[in-house]
KOLMI-414689 format. One record per residue (C-alpha): x, z, y; residue in three letters. Coordinates in pm, whole numbers, padded with zeros to 5 digits, always signed. Each point is the difference from the previous one (the first is absolute). Example, Ala and Ser with C-alpha at 12.3 -4.5 7.8 and 13.67 -1.06 7.14 Angstrom:
# residues 2
+01230+00780-00450ALA+00137-00066+00344SER
***
This chain:
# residues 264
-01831+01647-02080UNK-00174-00309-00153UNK-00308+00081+00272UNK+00266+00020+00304UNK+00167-00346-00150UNK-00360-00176-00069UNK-00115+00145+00389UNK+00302-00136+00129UNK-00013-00306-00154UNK-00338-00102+00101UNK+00017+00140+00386UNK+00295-00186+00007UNK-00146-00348-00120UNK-00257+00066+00282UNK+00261+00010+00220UNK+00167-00309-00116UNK-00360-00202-00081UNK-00143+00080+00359UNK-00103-00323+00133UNK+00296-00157+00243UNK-00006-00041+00340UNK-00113-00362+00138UNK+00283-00212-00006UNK+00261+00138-00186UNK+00192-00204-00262UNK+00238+00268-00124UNK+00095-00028-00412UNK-00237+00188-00215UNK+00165+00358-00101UNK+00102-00041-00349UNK-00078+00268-00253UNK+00337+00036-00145UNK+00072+00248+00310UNK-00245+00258-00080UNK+00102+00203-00320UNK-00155+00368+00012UNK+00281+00139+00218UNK-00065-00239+00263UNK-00345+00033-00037UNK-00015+00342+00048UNK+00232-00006+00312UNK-00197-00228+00196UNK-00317+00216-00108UNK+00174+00288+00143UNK+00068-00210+00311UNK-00318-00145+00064UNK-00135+00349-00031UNK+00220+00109+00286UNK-00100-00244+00217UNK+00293-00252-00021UNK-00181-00263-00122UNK-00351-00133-00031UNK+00091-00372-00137UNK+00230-00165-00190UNK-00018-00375+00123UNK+00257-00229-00203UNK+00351-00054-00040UNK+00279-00029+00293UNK+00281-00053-00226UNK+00103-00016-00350UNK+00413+00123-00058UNK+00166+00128-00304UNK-00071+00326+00030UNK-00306+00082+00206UNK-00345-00161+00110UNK-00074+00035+00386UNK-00382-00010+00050UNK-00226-00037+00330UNK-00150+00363+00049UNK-00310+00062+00229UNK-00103+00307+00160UNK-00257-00021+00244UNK+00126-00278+00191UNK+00329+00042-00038UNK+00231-00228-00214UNK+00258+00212-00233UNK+00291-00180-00245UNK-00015+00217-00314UNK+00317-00031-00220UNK-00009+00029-00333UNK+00286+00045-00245UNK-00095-00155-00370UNK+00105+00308-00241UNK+00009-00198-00297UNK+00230-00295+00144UNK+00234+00211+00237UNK+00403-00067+00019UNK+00090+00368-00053UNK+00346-00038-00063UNK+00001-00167+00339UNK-00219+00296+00138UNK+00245+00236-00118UNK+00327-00178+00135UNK-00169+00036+00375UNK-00135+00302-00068UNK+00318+00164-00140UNK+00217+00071+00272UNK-00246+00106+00255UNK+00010+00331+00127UNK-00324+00006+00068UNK-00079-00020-00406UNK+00309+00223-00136UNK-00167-00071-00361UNK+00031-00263-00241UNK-00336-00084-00095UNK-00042-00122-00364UNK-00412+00038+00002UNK-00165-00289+00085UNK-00290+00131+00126UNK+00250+00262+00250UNK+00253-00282+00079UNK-00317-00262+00108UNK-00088+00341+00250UNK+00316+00022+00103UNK+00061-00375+00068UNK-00332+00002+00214UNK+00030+00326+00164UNK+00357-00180+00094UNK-00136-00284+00186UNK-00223+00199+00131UNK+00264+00246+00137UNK+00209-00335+00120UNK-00279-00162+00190UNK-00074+00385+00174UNK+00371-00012+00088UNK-00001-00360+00149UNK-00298+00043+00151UNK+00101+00323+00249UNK+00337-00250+00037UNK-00245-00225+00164UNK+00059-00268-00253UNK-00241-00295-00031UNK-00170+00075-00326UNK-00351+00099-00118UNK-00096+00365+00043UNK-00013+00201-00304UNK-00337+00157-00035UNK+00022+00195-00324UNK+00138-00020-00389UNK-00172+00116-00282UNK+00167-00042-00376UNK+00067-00359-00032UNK-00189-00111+00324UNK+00125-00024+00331UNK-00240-00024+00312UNK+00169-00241+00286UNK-00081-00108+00362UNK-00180-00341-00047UNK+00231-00331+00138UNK-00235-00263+00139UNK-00293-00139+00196UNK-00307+00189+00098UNK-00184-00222-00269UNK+00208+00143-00287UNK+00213-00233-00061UNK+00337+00086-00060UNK+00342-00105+00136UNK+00189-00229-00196UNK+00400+00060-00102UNK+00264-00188+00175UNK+00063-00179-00329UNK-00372-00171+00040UNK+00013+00023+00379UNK+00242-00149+00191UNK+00074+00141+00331UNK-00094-00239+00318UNK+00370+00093+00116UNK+00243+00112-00280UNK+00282+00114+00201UNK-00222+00240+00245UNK-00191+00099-00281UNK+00285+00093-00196UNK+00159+00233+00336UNK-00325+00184+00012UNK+00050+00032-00395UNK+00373+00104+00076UNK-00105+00256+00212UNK-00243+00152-00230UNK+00293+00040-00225UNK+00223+00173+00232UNK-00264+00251+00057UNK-00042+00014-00397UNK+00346+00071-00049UNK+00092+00217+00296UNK-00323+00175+00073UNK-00139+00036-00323UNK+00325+00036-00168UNK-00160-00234-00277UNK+00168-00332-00182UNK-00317-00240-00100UNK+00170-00112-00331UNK-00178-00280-00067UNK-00052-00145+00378UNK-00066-00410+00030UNK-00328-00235+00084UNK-00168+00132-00317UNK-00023+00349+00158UNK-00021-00067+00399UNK-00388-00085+00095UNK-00033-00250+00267UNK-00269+00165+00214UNK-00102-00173+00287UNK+00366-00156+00066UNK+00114+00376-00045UNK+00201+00137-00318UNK-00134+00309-00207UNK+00194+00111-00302UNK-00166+00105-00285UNK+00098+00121-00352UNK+00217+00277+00075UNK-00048+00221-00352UNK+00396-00128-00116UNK+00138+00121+00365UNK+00265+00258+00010UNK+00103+00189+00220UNK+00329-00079+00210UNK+00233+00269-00182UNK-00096-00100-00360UNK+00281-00147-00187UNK-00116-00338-00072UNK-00132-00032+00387UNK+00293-00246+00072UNK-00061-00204-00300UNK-00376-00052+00105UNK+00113-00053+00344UNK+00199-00276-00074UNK-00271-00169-00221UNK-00210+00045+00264UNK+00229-00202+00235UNK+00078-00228-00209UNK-00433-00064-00032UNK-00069-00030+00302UNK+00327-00257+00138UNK-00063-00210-00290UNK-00436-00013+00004UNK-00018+00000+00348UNK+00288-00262-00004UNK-00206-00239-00239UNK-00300+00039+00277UNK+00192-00126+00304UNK+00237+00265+00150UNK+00365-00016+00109UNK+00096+00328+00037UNK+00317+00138-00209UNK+00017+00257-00246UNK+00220+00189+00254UNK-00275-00056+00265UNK-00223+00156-00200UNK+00227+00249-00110UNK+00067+00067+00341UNK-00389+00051+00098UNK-00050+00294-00218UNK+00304+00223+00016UNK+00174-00155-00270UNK+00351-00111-00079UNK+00165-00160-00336UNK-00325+00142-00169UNK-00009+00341+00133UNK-00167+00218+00227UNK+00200+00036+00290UNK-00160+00332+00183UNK-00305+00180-00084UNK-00172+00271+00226UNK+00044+00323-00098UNK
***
């Protein structure tokens, strides 16, 4: 086992060390990130053929590192969740109540799978709805594989919050529609919506961070819903818009906080 860890460790490094493209002035990847699980998992994916390069940092949240991946000349956002610094009691009040995870997880290692193999599962879902966010390409452990958001010289779409939109209020019906489709196609409530998690790509929305999504018949669905709502008047509100909390109520099937009709 101490061979396997010490191989994966040092292909690995390569990976990361590999000299960076011309021009890119991403953060450095910080080491914290890669304790042996990790290490191992991106081994394993790199030896699939997922990933040839790990190029810097995207994004830095609580919970998870999202890192520029390479393969061939293809740009990949690889997601992944910090084991050691993880809200699970969070993790288990979104997981809990899912059907699609009818056990309590109480193993960190399991619920961290579960939580990824979640978002995974979520951005599937959304994606068949026809949603606007990045293609899932594959999960692994504590790494998740995503569709890369950005230019063609790797540089990556910024989040409403650090991007303002040209024109808030058509930015925000193109947004309103995604949401609609989220809700009624997908049969999925964001749960943590607003400009932190809505990429401004190319004057177009794409949501991201879907791993605390649940799905429309889960009991605290109307609770997130409402948060959700309540996000998006009040962010968007701060950034220019007019429209109402009943207008935007109105634009995704929603009334008083709940989900008028879903499609059966």
């Amino acid at each position: 086992m101490k061979d396997k860890i010490a191989k994966a460790d040092d292909d690995v490094q390569k990976i990361i060390s590999r000299k960076r493209r011309k021009g890119d002035e991403d953060r450095k990847v910080g080491s914290d990130i890669f304790d042996k699980r990790t290490l191992e998992t991106l081994y394993k994916l790199a030896n699939q053929n997922y990933l040839d390069i790990l190029n810097g940092e995207i994004s830095t949240g609580k919970e998870a590192n999202v890192l520029k991946g390479i393969k061939g000349d293809e740009y990949y956002a690889v997601k992944i969740y910090r084991i050691a610094t993880s809200d699970f009691k969070k993790m288990n009040f979104y997981v809990d109540g899912d059907p699609r995870f009818k056990i309590r997880l109480n193993n960190k290692h399991q619920l961290i799978t579960a939580w990824v193999n979640k978002e995974y599962k979520n951005l599937e879902r959304l994606y068949k709805a026809k949603v606007n966010v990045p293609k899932p390409i594959t999960s692994l452990n504590n790494v998740l594989i995503l569709e890369f958001i950005g230019d063609e010289e790797g540089n990556p779409a910024k989040t409403v919050k650090y991007q303002k939109p040209k024109d808030v209020d058509r930015f925000l019906d193109d947004l309103l529609k995604e949401t609609y489709k989220f809700i009624n196609d997908a049969k999925l409530v964001h749960g943590d919506l607003s400009v932190y998690n809505v990429m401004n790509f190319n004057e177009k929305p794409v949501i991201i961070d879907v791993s605390q999504s649940v799905t429309s018949d889960n009991p605290i669905a109307n609770e997130l819903l409402k948060r959700d709502i309540g996000n998006l008047y009040n962010d968007f509100r701060k950034l220019g818009s007019q429209m109402s909390k009943e207008e935007i109520e109105t634009a995704i099937g929603v009334e008083d906080g709940k989900i008028l009709s879903l499609k059966k």
